[in-house]
C-alpha positions as CSV (number, residue, x, y, z in Angstrom):
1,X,232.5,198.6,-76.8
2,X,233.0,194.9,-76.3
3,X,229.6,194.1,-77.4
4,X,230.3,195.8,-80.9
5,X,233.9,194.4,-81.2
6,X,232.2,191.0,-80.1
7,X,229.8,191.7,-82.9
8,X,231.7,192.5,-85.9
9,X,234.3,189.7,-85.1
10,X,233.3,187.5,-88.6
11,X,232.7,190.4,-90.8
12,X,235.0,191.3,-93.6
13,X,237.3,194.2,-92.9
14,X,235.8,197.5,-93.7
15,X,232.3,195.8,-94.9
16,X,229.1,196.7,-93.9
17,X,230.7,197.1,-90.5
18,X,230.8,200.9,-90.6
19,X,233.8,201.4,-88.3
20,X,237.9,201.6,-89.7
21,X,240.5,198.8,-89.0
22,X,243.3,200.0,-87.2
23,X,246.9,199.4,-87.9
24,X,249.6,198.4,-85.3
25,X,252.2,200.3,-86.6
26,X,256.3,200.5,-84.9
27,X,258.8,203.4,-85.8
28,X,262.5,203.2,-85.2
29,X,263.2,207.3,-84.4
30,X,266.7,208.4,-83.6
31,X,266.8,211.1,-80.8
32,X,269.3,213.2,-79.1
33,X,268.9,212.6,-75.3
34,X,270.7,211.8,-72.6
35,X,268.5,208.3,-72.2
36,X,269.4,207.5,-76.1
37,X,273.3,208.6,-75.2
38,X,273.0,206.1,-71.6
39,X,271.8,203.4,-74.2
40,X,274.1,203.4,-76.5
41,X,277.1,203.2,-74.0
42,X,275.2,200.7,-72.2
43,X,274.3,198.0,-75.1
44,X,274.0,194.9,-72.9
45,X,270.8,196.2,-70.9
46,X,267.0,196.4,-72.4
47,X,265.4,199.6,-71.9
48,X,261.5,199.6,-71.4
49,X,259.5,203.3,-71.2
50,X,256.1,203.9,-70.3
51,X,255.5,207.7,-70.2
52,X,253.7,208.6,-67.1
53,X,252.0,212.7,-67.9
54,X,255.6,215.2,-68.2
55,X,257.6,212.2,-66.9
56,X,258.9,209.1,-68.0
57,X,259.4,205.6,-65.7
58,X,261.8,204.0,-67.6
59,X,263.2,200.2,-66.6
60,X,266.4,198.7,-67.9
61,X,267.5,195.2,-67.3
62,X,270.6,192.9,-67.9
63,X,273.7,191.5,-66.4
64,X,274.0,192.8,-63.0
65,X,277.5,195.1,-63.5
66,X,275.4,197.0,-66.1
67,X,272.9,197.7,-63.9
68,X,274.9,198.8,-61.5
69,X,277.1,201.6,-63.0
70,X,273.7,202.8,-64.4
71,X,272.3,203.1,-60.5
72,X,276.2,204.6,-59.2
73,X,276.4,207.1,-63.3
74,X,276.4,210.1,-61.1
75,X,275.1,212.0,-64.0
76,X,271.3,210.7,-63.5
77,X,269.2,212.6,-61.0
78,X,266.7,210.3,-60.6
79,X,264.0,208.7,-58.0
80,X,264.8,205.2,-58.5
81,X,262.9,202.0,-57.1
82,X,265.6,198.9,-57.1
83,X,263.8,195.6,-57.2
84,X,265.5,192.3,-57.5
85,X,264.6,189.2,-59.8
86,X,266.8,185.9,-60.3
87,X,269.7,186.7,-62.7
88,X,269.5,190.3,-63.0
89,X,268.5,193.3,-61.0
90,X,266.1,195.6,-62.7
91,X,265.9,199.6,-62.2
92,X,263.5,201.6,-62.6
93,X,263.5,205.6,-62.4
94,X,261.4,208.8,-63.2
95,X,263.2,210.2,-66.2
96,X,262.3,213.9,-67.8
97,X,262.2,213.6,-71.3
98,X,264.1,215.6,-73.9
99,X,262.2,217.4,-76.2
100,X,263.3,215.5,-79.2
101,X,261.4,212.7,-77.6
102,X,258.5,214.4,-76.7
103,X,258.3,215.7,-80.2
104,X,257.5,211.6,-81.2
105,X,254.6,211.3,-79.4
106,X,253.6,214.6,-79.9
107,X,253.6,214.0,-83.7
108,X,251.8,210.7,-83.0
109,X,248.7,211.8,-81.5
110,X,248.2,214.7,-83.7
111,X,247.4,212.5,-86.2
112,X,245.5,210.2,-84.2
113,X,247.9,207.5,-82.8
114,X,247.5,205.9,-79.9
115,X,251.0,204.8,-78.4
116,X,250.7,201.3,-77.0
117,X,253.5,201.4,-74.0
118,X,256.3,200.2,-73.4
119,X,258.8,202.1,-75.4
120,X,261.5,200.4,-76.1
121,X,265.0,202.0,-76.5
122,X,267.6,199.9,-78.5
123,X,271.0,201.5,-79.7
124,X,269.7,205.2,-78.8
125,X,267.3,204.5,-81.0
126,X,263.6,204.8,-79.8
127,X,261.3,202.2,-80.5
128,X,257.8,203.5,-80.3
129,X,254.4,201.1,-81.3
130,X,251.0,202.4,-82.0
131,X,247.4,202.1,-83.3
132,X,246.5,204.4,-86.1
133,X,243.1,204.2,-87.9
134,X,244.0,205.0,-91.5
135,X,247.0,203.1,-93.5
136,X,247.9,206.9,-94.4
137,X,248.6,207.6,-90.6
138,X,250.9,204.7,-90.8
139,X,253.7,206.2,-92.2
140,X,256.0,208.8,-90.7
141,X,255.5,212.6,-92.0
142,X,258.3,213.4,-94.8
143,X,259.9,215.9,-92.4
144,X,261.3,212.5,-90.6
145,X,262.5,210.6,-93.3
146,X,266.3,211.2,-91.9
147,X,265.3,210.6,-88.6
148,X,262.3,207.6,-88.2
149,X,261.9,204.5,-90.0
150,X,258.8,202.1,-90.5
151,X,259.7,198.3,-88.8
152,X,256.3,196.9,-89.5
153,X,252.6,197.6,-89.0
154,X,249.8,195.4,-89.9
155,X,246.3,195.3,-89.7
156,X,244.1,194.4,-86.7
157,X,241.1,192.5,-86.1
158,X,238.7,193.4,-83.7
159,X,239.7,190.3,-81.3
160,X,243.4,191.1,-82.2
161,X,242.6,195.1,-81.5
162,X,241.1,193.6,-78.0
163,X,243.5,191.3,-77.2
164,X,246.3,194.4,-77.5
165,X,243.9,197.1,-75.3
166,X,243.9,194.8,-72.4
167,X,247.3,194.1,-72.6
168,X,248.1,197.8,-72.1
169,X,245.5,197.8,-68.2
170,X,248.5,196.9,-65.8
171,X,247.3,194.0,-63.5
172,X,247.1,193.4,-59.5
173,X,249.3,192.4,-57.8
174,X,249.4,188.3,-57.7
175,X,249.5,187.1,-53.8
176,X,248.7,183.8,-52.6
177,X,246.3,183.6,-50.0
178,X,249.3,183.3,-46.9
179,X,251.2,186.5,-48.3
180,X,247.7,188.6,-48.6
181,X,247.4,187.9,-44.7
182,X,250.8,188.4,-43.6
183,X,251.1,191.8,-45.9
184,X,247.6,193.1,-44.4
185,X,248.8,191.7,-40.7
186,X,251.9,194.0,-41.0
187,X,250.1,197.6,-42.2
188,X,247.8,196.7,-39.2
189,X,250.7,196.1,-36.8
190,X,252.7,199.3,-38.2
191,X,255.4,197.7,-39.8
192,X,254.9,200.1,-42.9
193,X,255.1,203.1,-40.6
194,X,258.1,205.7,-40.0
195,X,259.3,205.3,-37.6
196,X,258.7,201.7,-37.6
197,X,256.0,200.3,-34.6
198,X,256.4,196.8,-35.2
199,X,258.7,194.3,-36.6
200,X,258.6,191.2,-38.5
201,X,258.8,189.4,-34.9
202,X,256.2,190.8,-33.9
203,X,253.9,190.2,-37.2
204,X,254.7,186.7,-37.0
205,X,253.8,186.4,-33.4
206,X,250.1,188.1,-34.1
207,X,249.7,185.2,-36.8
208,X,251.1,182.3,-34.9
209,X,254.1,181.6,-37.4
210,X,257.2,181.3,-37.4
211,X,259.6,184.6,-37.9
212,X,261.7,183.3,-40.8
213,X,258.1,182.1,-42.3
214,X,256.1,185.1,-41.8
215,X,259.9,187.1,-43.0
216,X,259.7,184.9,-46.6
217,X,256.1,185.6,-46.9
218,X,256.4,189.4,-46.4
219,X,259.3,189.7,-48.6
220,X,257.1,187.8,-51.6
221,X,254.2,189.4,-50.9
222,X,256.0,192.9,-51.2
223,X,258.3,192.4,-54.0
224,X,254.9,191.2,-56.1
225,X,253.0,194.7,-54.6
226,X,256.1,196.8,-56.1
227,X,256.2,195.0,-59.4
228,X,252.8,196.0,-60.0
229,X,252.7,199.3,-58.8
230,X,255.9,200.7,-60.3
231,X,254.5,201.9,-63.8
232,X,252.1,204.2,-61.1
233,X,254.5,206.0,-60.0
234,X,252.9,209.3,-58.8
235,X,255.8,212.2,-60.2
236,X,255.4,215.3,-58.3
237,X,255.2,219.3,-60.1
238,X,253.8,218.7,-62.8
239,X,253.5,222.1,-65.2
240,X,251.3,224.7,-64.4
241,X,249.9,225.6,-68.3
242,X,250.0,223.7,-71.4
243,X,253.0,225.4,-72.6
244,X,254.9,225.0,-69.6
245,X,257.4,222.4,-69.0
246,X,259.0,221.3,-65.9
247,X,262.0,222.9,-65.0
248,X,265.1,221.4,-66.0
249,X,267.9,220.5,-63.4
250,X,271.1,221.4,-64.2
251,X,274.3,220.3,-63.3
252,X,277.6,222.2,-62.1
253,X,280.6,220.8,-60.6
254,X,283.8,222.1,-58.8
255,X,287.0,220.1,-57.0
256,X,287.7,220.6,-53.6
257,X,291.2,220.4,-52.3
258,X,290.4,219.8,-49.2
259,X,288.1,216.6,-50.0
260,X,290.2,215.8,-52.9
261,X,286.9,215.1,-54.3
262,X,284.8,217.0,-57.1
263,X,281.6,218.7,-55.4
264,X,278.1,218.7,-57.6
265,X,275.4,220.9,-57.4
266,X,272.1,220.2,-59.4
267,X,269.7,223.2,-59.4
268,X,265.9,223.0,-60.1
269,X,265.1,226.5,-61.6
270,X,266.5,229.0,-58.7
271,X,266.7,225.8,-55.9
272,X,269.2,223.3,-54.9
273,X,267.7,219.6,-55.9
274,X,270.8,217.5,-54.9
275,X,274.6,218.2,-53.9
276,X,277.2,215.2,-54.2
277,X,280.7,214.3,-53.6
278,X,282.2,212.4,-56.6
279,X,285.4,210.9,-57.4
280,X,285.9,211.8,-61.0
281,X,284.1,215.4,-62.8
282,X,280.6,214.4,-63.9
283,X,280.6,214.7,-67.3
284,X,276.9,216.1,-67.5
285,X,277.8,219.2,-65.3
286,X,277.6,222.6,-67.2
287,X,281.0,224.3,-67.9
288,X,279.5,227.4,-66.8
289,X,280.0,228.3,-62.7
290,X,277.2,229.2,-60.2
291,X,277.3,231.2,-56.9
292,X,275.9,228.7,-54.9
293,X,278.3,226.0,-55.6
294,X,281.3,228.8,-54.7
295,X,279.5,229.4,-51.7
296,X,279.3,225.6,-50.5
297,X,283.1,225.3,-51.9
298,X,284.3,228.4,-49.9
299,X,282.4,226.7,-46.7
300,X,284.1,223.2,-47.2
301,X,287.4,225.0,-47.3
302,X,287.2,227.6,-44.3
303,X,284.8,225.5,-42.0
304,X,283.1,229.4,-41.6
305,X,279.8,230.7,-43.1
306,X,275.9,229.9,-43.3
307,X,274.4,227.4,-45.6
308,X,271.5,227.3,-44.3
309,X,269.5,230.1,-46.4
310,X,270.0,228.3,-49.4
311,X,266.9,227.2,-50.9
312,X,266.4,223.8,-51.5
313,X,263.8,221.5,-53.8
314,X,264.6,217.8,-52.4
315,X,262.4,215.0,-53.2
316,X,262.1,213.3,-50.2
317,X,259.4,211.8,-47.5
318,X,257.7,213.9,-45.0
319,X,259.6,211.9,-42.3
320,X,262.8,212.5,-43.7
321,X,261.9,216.3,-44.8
322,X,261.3,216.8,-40.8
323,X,264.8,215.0,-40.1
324,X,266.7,217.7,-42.5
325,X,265.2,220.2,-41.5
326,X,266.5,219.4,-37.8
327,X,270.0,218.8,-39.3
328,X,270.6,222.1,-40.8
329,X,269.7,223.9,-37.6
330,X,273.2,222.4,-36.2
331,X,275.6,225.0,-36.2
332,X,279.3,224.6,-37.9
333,X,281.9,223.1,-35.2
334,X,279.0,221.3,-33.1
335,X,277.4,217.7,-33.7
336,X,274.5,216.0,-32.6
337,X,273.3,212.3,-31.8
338,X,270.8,210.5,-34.0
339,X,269.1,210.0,-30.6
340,X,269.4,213.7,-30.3
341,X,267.5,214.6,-33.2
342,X,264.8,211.7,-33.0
343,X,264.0,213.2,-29.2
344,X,263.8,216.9,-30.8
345,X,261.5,215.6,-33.5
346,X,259.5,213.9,-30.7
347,X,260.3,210.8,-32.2
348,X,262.9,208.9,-29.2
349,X,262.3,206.1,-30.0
350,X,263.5,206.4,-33.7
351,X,266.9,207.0,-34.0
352,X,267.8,204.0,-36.4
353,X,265.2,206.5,-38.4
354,X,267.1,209.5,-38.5
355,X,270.2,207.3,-39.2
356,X,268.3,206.1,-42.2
357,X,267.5,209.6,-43.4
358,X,271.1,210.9,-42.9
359,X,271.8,207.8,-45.4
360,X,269.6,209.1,-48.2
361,X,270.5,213.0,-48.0
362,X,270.3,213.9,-51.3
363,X,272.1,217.5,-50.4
364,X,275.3,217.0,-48.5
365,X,277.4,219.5,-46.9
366,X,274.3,222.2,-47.3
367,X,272.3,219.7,-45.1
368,X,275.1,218.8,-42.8
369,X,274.4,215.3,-41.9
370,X,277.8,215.0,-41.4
371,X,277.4,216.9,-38.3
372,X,275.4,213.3,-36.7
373,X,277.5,211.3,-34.9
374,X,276.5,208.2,-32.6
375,X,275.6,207.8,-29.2
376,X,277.9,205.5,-28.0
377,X,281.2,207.6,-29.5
378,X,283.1,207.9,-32.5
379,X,281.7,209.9,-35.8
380,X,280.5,206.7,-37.4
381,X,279.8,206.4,-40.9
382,X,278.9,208.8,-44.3
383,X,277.1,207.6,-47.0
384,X,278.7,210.3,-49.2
385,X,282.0,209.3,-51.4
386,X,284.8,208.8,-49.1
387,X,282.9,207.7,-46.3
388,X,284.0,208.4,-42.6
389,X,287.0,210.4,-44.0
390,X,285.4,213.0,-46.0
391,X,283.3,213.3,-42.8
392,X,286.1,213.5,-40.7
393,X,287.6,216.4,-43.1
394,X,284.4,218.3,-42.8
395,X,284.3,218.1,-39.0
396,X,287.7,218.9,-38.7
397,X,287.4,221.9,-41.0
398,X,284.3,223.4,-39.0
399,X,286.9,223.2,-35.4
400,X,284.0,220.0,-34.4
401,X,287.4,217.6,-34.6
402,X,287.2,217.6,-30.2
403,X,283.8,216.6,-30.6
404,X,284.6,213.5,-33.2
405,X,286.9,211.1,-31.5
406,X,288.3,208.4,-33.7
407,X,285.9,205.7,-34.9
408,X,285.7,202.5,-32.9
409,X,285.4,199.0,-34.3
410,X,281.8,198.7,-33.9
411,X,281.6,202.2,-36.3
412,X,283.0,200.7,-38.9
413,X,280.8,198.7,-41.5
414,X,277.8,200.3,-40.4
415,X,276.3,202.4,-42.7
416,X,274.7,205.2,-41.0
């Protein structure tokens, strides 16, 4: 294909070339979504979209505050990779797209369009670029006068139609020759491994440098790795026919009295993908109630009663799948150490591990990692809203309160 481009480089457009010059064409579309509704309450940031099969990875970008009460809008179900960059902190997450913006690229590529990622989303407004052979194909369909509008499009050269193909093939990642060897050192040593076999001591010490050198090196050299692999983000279920689509989570909230905080369930199909404790009512949650959630409200209330035939659908790694799993065979009104449940995994020496896993439950209360309390006393802390307190309620509520003595000094501030 380069050859022929290469080829027909000087000849006129059209002219004794036999082939058609395509068109880079962009369409402002306005969709109803919740990513178009994040967007326009969220002006400041810069929303880029590359779809990724029945998923979208979408990154936004801008002044750090924004980003934030994007990554803590507890109306977003999302995997999310934070990475950092000087002035701003960008996020990324897998996003399932509505079908109003599905229905954009659908239109495009039934009439031949090639969609030239990134989207970009401005006001709510979805900014979509592509290559279409025929002027015709240019245009929007007449049923979308209302709802898309031409920005530009212009005609492409072979070179030019090159120059925007490779632009679209993501690079490597771009390591100097110091971070290649400390990066490779550390998957050799285990340092990429859970639970962890090596640290960045130890990788330094194989390479004969110093730890806060081999530390800067590692962190460059990983940072640069992410960058480039984030828009290959491997999404998980996708559809089983043509006509299928993913099923959608949806969102149900309740208050609890006894937390004094508002308890969310999000359900994939007939399975629990996530359960949080929030401070206000989530305004995505569905007015309608569901059994489940009265079931985990009831439990919160009396201390009494089985979660733990609930069906769940959690995203998570197979290390920490094996982790939650342990924690919901804990009974109500008993507790266990993280060193506990790293030596029943036959893991002992991975405690900090376990700790880590508790962290990221993405279903608390119906995976009771509240009931995991340190070795060395106290109930330490909960990554769920209210921290060691909500804990503390839910311990106290299941009669565990002899069994969670008051937190010492060296609890507090550590997140467990």
């Amino acid at each position: 294909m380069r050859a022929t481009l290469a080829a027909q480089d000087d000849a006129p457009p059209g002219v004794g070339t036999g082939r058609l010059d395509p068109f880079v064409v962009e369409w402002d579309c306005s969709t109803q979504s919740p990513l178009a509704d994040l967007a326009r309450r969220h002006p400041t940031l810069s929303w880029a979209i590359r779809p990724l099969g029945f998923r979208w990875a979408v990154r936004c970008s801008g002044p750090v505050a924004a980003v934030a009460e994007i990554r803590d809008d507890t109306r977003w179900d999302p995997s999310t990779v934070l990475l950092s960059a000087s002035g701003e902190v960008p996020l990324t997450f897998a996003y399932a797209p509505a079908a109003s913006e599905t229905s954009v690229l659908q239109r495009i590529a039934a009439g031949g369009g090639f969609i030239l990622p990134p989207l970009q989303m401005r006001d709510g407004r979805l900014r979509v670029r592509f290559l279409s052979t025929s002027e015709a194909g240019a245009a929007p369909p007449a049923a979308w006068s209302a709802r898309a509008a031409l920005v530009s499009k212009r005609r492409l050269s072979p070179t030019k139609l090159r120059t925007e193909l490779d632009r679209q093939i993501p690079s490597g990642p771009r390591l100097t020759p110091r971070q290649s060897e400390v990066l490779l050192e550390a998957v050799r040593a285990g340092y990429y491994e859970v639970p962890r076999r090596a640290d960045v001591r130890e990788v330094a010490r194989r390479l004969s440098l110093g730890r806060s050198t081999a530390e800067e090196h590692l962190r460059a050299a990983e940072s640069a790795v992410i960058r480039s692999a984030v828009h290959e983000i491997s999404l998980p279920n996708p559809p089983e026919g043509p006509s299928q689509s993913h099923p959608a989570t949806e969102h149900f909230a309740e208050f609890s009295t006894e937390l004094d905080l508002y308890v969310e369930l999000a359900m994939r199909g007939d399975r629990i993908a996530a359960v949080r404790l929030l401070r206000r009512m989530p305004a995505r949650s569905d007015d309608r109630s569901h059994p489940l959630l009265h079931r985990i409200i009831e439990h919160i209330r009396t201390g009494t009663g089985d979660l733990r035939d609930l069906p769940v659908d959690l995203d998570v790694s197979p290390f920490e799948r094996r982790v939650l799993e342990e924690l919901r065979r804990i009974p109500p009104g008993q507790t266990r150490t993280y060193a506990d449940i790293a030596r029943r995994l036959g893991e002992p020496t991975a405690a900090r591990a376990v700790g880590n896993a508790c962290a990221h439950n993405p279903a608390v209360v119906v995976i009771p990692c509240h009931r995991v309390v340190p070795s060395r006393g106290g109930i330490g802390q909960y990554s769920a809203e209210g921290g060691p307190e909500t804990k503390r309620r839910l311990l106290e509520t299941e009669r565990a309160a002899a069994s969670a003595p008051t937190p010492t000094s060296k609890d507090r501030g550590k997140r467990v």
